[in-house]
C-alpha positions in Angstrom: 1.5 -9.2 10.7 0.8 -7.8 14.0 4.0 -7.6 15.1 5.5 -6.4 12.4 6.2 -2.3 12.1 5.4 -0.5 8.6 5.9 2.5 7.1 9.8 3.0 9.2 12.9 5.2 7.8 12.4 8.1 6.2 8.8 8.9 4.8 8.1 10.4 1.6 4.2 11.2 0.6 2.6 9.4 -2.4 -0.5 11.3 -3.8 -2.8 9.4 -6.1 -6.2 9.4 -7.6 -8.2 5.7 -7.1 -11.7 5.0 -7.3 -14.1 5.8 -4.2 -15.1 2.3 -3.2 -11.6 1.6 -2.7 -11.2 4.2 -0.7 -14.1 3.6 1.3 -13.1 0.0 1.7 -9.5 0.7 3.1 -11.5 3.3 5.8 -13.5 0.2 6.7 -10.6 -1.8 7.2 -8.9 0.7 8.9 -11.5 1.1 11.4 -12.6 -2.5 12.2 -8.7 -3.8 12.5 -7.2 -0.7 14.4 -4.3 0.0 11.8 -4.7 3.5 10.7 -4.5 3.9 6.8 -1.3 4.8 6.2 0.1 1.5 7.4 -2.9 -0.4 5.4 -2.0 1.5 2.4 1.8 0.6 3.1 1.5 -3.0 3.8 -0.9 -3.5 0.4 1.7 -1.7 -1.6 4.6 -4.0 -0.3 2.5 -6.9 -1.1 2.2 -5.9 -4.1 5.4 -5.1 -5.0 6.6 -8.4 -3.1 4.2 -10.3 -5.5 5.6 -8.7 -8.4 9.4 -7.5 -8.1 9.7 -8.5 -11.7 8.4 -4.9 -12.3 11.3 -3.2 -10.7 13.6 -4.3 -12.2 12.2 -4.9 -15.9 12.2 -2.8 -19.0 8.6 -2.5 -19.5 7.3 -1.7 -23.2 3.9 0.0 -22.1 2.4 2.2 -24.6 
């Protein structure tokens, strides 16, 4: 994961409203593995959308 580069190409900003200790916990992270935020953020959100692709492309019924 080190070696890899995130958050290349054209950037777009993403503004969202999550729960404090989540927060808090990604500034801890940031701080005790030297990747700034932005790039923790990035690589949790691919991750996530690695893990489940099925949403991009599904017609999701959510009410």
């Amino acid at each position: 994961m080190r070696g890899q580069v995130h958050n290349q190409g054209e950037l777009a900003e993403l503004k969202v409203t999550i729960e404090k200790d989540v927060i808090e916990a990604m500034q801890r992270m940031s701080k005790n593995t030297g990747y700034s935020l932005e790039e923790l953020v990035v690589i949790a959100l691919k991750r996530f959308r690695s893990s489940h692709s099925d949403y991009e492309d599904a017609t999701l019924n959510v009410d």
